[in-house]
C-alpha positions as a LaTeX table, in Angstrom:
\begin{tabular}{lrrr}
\hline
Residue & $x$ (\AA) & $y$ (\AA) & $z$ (\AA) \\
\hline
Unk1 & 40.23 & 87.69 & 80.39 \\
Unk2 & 43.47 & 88.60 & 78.65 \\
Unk3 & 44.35 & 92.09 & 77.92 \\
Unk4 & 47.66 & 93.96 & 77.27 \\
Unk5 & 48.78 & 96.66 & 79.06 \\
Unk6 & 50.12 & 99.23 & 76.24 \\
Unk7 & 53.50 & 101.07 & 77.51 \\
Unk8 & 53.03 & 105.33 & 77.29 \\
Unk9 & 54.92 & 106.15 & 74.64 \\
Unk10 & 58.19 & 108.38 & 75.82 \\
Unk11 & 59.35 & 110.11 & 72.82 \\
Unk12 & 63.24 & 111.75 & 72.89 \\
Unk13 & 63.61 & 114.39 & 69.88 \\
Unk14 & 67.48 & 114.85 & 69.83 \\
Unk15 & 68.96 & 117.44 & 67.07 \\
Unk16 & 69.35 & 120.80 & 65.14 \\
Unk17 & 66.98 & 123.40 & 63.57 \\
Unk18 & 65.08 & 120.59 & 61.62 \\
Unk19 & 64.48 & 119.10 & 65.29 \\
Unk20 & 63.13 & 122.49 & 66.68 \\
Unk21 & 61.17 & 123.01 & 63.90 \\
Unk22 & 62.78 & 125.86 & 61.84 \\
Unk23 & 60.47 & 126.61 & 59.20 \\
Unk24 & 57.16 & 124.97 & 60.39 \\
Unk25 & 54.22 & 127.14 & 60.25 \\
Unk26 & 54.06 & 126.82 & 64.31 \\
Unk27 & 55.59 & 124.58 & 67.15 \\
Unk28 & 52.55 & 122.04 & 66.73 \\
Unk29 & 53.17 & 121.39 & 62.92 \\
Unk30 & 56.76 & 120.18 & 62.60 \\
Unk31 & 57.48 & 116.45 & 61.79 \\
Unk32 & 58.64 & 115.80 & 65.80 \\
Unk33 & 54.92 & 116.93 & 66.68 \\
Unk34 & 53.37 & 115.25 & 64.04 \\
Unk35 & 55.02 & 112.23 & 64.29 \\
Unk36 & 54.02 & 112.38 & 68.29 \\
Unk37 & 50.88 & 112.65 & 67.28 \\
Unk38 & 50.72 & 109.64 & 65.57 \\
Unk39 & 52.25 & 107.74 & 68.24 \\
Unk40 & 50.38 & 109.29 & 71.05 \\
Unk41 & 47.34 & 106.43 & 72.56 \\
Unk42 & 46.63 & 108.15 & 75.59 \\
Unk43 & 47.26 & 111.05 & 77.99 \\
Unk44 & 49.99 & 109.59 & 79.79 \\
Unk45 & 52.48 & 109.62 & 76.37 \\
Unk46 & 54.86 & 112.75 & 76.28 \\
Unk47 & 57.57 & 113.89 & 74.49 \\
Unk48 & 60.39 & 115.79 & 75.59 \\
Unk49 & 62.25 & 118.10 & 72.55 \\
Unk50 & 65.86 & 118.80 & 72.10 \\
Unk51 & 66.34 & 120.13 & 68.92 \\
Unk52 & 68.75 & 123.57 & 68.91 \\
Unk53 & 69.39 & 125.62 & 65.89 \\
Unk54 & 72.72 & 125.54 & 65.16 \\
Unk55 & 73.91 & 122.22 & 66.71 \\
Unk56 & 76.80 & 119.81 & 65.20 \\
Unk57 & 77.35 & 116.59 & 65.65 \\
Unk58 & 79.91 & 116.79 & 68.46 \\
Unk59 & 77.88 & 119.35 & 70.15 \\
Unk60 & 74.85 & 116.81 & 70.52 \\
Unk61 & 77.06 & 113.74 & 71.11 \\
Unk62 & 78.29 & 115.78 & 73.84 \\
Unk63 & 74.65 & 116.48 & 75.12 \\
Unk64 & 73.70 & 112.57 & 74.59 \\
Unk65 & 76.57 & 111.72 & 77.05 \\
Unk66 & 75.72 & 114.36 & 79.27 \\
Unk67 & 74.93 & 112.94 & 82.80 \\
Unk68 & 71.27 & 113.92 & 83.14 \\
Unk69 & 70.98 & 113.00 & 79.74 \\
Unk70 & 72.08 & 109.43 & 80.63 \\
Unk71 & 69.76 & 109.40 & 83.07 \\
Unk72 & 66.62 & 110.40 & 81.26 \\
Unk73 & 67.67 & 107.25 & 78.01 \\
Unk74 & 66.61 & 104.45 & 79.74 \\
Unk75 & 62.62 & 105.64 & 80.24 \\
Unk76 & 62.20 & 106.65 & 76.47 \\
Unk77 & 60.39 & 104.04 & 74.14 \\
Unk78 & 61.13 & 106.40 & 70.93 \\
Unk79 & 63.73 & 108.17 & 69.88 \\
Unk80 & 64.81 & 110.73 & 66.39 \\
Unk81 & 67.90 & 111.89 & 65.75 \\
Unk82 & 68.78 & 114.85 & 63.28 \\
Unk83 & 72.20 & 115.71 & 62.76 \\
Unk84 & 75.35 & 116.82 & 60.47 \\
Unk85 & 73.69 & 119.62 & 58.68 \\
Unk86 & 75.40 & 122.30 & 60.56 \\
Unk87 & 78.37 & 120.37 & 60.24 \\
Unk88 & 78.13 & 121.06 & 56.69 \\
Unk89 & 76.65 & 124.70 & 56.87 \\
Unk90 & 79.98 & 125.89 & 58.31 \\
Unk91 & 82.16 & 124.30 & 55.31 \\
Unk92 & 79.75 & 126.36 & 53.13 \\
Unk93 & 79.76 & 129.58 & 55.38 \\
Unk94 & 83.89 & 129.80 & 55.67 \\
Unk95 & 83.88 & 128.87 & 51.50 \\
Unk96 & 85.22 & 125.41 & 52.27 \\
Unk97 & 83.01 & 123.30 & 50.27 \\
Unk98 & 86.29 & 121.31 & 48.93 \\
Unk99 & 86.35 & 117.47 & 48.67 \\
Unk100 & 88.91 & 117.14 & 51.33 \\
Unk101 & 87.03 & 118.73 & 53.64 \\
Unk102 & 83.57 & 117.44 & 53.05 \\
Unk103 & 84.86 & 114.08 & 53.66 \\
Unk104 & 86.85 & 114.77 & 56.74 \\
Unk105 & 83.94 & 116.57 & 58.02 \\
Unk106 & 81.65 & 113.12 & 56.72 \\
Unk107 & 83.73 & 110.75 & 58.31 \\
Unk108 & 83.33 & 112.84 & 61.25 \\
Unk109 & 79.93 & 112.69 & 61.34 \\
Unk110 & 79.78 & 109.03 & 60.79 \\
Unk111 & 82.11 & 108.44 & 63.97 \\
Unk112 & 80.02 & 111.00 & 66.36 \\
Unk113 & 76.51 & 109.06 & 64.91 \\
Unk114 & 78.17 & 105.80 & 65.56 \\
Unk115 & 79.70 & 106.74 & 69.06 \\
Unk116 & 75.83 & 108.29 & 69.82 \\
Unk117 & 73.84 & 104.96 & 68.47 \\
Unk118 & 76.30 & 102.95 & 71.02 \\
Unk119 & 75.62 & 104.83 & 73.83 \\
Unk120 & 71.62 & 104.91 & 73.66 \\
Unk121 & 71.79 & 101.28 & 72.98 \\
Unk122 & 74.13 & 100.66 & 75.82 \\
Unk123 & 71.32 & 102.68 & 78.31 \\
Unk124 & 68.04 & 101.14 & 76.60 \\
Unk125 & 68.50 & 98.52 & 74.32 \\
Unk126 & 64.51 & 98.48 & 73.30 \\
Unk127 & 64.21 & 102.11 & 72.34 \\
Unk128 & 62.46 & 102.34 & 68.79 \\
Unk129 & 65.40 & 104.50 & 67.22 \\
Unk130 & 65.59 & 106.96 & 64.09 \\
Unk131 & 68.01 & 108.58 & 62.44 \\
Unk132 & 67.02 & 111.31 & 59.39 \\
Unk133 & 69.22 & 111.50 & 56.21 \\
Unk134 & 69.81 & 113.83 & 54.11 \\
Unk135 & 68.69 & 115.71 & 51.25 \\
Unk136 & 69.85 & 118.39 & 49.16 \\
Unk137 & 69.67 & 121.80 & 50.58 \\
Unk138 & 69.39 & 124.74 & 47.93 \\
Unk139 & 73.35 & 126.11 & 48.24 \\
Unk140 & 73.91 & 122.13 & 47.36 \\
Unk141 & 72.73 & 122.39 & 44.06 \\
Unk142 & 75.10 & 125.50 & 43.26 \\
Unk143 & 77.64 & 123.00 & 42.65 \\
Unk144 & 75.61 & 120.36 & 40.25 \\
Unk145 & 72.83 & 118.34 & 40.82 \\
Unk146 & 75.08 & 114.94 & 39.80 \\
Unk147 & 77.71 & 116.36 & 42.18 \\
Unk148 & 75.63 & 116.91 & 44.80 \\
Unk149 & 73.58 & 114.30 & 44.61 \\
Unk150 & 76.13 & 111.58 & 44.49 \\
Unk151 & 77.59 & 112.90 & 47.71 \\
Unk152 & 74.34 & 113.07 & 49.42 \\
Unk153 & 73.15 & 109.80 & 48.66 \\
Unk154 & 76.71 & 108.13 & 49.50 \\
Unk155 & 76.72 & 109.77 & 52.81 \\
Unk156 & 73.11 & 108.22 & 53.17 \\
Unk157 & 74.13 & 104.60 & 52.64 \\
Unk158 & 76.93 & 105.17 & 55.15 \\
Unk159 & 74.57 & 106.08 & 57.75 \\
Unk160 & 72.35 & 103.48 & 56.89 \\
Unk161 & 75.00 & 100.99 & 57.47 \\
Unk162 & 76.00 & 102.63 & 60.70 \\
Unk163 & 72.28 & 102.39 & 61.99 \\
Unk164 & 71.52 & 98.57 & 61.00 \\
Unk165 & 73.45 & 96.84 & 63.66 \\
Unk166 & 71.91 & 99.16 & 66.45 \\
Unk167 & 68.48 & 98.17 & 64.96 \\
Unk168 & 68.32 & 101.87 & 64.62 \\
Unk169 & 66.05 & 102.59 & 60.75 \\
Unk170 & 67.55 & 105.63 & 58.39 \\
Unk171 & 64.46 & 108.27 & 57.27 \\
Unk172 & 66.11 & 109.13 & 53.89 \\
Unk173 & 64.48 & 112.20 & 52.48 \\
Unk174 & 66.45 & 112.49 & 49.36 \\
Unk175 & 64.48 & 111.21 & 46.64 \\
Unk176 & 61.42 & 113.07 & 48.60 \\
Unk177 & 63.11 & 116.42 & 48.35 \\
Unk178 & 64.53 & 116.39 & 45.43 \\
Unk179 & 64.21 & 119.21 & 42.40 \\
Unk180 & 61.36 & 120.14 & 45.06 \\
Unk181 & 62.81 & 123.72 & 46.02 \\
Unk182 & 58.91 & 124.72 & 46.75 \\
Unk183 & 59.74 & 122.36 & 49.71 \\
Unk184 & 62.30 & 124.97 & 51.77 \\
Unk185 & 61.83 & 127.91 & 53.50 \\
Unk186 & 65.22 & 129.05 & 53.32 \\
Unk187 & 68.54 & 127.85 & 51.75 \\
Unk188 & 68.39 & 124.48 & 54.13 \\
Unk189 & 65.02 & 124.60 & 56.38 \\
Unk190 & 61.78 & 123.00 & 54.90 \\
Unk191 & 58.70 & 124.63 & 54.81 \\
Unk192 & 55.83 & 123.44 & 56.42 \\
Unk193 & 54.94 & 121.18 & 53.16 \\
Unk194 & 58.41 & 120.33 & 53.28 \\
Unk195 & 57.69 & 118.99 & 56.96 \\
Unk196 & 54.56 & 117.34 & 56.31 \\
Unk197 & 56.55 & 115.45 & 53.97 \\
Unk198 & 59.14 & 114.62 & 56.93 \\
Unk199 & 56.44 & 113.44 & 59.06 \\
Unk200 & 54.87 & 111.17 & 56.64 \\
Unk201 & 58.61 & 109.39 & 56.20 \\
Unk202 & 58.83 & 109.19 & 60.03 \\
Unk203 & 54.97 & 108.09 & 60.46 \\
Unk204 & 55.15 & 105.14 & 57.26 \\
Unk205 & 57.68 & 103.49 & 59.47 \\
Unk206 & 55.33 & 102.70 & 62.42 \\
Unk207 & 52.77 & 99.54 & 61.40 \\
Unk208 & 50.78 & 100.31 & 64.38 \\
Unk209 & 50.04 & 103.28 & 67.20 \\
Unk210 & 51.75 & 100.28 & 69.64 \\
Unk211 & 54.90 & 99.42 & 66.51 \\
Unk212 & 57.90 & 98.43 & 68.54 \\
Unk213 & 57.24 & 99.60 & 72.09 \\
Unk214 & 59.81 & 98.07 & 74.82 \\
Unk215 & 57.07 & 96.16 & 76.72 \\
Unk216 & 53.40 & 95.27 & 75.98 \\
Unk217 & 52.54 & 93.36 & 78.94 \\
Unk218 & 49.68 & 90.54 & 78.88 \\
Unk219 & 47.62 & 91.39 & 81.91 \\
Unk220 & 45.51 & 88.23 & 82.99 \\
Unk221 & 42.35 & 88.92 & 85.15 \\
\hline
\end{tabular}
């Protein structure tokens, strides 16, 4: 009798606020739970969350090549990244939303996601791996929706491109998000509908509960 022995899904949840959940109604109800949920076939699947409000991009590349961090990449079958939004936030906070420096601070972002995606697929090269985009928080649309949105949606291509040859998949949210302001609960944090609608990006890109897992593993009795 053939079977298959289904590998416990070990999902990573590496980011900022939208990682943690700002916004969500309660800690069971952002996208990282839902998507779990979706994932989860049995008791023995877990998943371990390291979103923090506030983090940039070289603050969680620093965290990704921490040691223990290292360490724990190799046992996780799924892993979602969020990051670059605070990277932005402070351009708008110190009133330096100039062209200059949002692309400085884009091609910086690019370089840390780039130098992250290497690293995780140097230390588990099986990992199902994604990356969410952007869309266009409130302050953004203070400066024109074409403006805005031309920059967003350039920024996502680049990271698209970035993730493709790490096998890594880009959740874009922009066209999901946008002209939705009933979506946010602040200037940049989604509500819980706004999550919901997260989740259901992150879940339409599994085809199955067992989509992509590092080993299923014919058992033959």
């Amino acid at each position: 009798m053939n079977e298959q022995r289904i590998s416990p899904v070990a999902y990573l949840a590496l980011g900022d606020s939208l990682t943690e959940g700002i916004g969500a109604s309660n800690p069971s109800a952002h996208f990282v739970a839902q998507y779990f949920q979706h994932l989860r076939h049995s008791n023995q699947c877990y998943v371990r969350n390291f979103g923090i409000s506030g983090m940039t991009s070289d603050e969680l590349l620093s965290l990704v090549s921490n040691p223990a961090m290292i360490r724990l990449l190799p046992r996780m079958t799924h892993i979602t990244i969020t990051t670059g939004g605070c990277d932005f936030i402070s351009l708008y906070e110190n009133n330096e939303l100039t062209l200059r420096k949002i692309m400085k601070t884009t091609h910086k972002l690019q370089d840390n996601v780039r130098k992250m995606l290497t690293l995780m697929r140097r230390e588990n090269p099986a990992a199902v791996l994604r990356v969410l985009g952007f869309y266009i928080p409130l302050p953004a649309y203070e400066i024109g929706v074409g403006k805005a949105s031309f920059l967003i949606q350039s920024l996502n291509r680049a990271l698209e491109k970035i993730c493709n040859p790490f096998g890594a998949k880009l959740i874009n949210p922009f066209d999901v998000f946008l002209n939705r302001k009933e979506y946010f609960s602040d200037e940049v944090h989604p509500n819980q509908t706004g999550y919901d609608e997260l989740a259901k990006l992150f879940i339409s890109t599994v085809q199955t509960r067992t989509d992509a897992l590092p080993s299923l593993t014919p058992l033959t009795q």
